[in-house]
C-alpha positions in Angstrom: 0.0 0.0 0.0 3.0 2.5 0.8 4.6 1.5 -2.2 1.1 3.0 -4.1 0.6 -1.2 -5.5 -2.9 -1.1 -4.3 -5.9 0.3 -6.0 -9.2 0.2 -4.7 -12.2 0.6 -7.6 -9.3 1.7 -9.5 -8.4 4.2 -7.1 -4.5 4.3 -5.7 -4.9 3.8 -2.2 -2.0 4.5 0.4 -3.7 4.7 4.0 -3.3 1.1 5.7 -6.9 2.3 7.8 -8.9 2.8 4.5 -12.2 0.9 4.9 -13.2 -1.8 2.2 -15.7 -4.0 1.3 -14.3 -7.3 0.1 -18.1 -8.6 -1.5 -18.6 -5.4 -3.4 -14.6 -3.5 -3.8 -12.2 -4.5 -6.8 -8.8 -4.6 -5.4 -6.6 -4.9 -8.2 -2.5 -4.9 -6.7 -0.3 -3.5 -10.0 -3.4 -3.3 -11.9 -4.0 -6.9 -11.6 -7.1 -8.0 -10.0 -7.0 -10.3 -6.6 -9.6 -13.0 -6.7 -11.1 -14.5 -3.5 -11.1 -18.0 -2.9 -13.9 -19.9 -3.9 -16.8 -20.3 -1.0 -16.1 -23.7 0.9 -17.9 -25.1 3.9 -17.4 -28.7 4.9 -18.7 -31.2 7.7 -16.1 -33.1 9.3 -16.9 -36.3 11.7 -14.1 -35.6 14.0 -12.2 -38.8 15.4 -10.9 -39.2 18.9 -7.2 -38.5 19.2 -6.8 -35.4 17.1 -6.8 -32.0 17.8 -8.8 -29.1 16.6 -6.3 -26.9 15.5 -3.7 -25.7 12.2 -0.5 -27.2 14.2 0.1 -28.4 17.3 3.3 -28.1 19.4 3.7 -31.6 21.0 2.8 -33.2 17.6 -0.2 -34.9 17.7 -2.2 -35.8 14.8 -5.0 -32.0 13.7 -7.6 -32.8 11.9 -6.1 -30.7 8.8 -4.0 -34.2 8.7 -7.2 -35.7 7.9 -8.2 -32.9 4.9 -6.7 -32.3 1.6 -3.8 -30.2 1.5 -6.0 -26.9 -0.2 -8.3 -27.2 3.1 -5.9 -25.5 5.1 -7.0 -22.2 4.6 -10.1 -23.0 6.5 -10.7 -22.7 10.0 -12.8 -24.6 12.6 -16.0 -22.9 13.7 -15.7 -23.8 17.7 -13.9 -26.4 18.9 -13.9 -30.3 20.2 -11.3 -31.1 22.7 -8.9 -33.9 21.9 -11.4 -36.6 23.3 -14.3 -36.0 21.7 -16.0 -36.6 18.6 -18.3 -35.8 16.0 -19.5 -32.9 14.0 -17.7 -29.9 13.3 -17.8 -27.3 10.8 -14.7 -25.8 9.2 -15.2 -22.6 6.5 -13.0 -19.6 5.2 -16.5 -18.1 5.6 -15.7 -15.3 8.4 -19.4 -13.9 8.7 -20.5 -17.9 9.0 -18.4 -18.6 11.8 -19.3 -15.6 13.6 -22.6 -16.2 13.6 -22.2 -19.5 14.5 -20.6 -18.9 17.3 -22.2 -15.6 19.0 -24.3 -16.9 21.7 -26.5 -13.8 21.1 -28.0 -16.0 18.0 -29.0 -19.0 20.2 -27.7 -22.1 18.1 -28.4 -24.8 18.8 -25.8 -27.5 19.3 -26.7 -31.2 20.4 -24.7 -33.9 22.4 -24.7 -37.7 23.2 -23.1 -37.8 26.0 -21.9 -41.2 28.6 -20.9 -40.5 32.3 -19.8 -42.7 34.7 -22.0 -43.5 37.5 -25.7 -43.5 37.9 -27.4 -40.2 36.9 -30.2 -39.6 39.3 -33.3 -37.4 38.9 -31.9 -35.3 41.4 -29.0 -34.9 38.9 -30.6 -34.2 36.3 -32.8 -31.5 38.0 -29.5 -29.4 39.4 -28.3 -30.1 36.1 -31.0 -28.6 34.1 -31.4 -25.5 36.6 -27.8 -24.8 35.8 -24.5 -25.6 38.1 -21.8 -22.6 39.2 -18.3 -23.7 38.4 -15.1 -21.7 38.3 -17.7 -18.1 38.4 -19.4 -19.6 35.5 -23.1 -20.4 35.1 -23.1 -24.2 33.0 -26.4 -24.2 32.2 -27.7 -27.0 29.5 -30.5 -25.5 26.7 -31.8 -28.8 27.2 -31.1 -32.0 28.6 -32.5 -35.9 28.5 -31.7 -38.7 30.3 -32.1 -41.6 28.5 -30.4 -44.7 29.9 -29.4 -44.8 33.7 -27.5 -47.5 35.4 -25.2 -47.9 38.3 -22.4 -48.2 35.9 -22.5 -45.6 33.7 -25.6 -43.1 32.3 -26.2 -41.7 28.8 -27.9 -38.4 28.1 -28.6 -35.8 25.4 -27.5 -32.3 25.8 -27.7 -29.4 24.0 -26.1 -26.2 24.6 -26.2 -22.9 22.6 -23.1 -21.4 23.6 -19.3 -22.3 24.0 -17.9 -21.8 26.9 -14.3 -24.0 28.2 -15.2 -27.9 28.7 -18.5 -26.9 29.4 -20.4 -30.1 29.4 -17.6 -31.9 31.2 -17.1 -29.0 33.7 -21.3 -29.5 34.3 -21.0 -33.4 35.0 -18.0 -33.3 37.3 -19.3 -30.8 39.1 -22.1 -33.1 40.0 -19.7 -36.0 40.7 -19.8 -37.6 37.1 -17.0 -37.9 34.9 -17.6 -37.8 30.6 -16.3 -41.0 29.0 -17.7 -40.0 25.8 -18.8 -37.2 24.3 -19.9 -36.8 20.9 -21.6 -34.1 18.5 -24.9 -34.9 16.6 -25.6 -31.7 15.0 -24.7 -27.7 14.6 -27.6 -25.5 13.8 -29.9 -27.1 10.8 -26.6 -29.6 10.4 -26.9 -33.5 11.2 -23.8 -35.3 11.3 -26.0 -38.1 9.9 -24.3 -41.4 8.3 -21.2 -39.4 8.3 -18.3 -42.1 9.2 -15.5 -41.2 11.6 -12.3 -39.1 9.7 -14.8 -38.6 6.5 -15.5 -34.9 5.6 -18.1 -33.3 2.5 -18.6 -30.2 1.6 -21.8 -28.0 2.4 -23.8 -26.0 0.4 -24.8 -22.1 1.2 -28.7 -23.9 1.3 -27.5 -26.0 4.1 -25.9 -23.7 6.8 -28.6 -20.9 5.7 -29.5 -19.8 9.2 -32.0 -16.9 8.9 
């Protein structure tokens, strides 16, 4: 830009602050014009064991090893710890991922979820009028028990915001620990048949959210 390379709607443009619009402004750099990358959205069924991040320091497997090369310029929209599974949505789609992931907008985000132990009624009703951990309100949008025993307990949660380790801060709190956790769907998304490590792409239609 200093160097007077940039135009803007064929306008010479030297202030690094000058506001653009990337959807509607032609930036041309010499006089040649700078495409955007095509839309892309994909589904991923995340496996156990890999990490939801570009790189990772101590070397364990991301789950851009599980994408072609030309997928790394996406970026996850949230995050699943190491441990758990199922669906997450990657994009180069800023605006997506934003609204995704404001908790202002409410989406919903579902759960099948195993704890150890057996989850009582009484559990469930502390759990659904929401738990204080760490000065933090975990509070379920919804939750089911569906199959209790002494030895372990399996539920459905659903959640419409983000915070930390939130559903396994919420169990442990009430003296159950998460031996599996697993995402069933993101919004109008269902991870569906979708195997383990498998990805496909997603179409504007399908992550249309207003």
């Amino acid at each position: 830009m200093r160097e007077g390379r940039l135009q803007v709607n064929g306008r010479t443009v030297r202030d690094p602050l000058f506001q653009v619009s990337p959807e509607k402004d032609r930036l041309t750099v010499d006089w040649k014009l700078m495409r955007k990358d095509e839309w892309l959205t994909i589904m991923l069924n995340k496996p156990g064991s890999v990490v939801t991040t570009a790189s990772d320091e101590k070397g364990r497997r991301t789950v851009f090893d599980l994408l072609p090369p030309e997928f790394r310029t996406l970026h996850p929209v949230g995050r699943l710890d190491m441990a758990s599974t199922g669906l997450l949505i990657l994009t180069n789609d800023t605006r997506l991922s934003a609204y995704l992931t404001d908790p202002a907008n409410a989406v919903l985000r579902t759960y099948i979820v195993t704890v150890t132990g057996n989850f009582t009624a009484e559990d469930l009703r502390k759990a659904s009028a929401g738990v204080m951990d760490e000065g933090e309100l975990l509070k379920p949008a919804g939750l089911t028990l569906r199959k209790a025993s002494h030895r372990e307990s399996h539920l459905t949660v659903e959640l419409t915001e983000g915070k930390n380790r939130e559903i396994r801060r919420l169990f442990k709190a009430l003296g159950h620990e998460v031996t599996q956790l697993k995402r069933v769907a993101f919004g109008p998304l269902r991870l569906g048949e979708l195997q383990p490590g498998q990805f496909r792409r997603l179409t504007r239609e399908e992550v249309r959210l207003k």
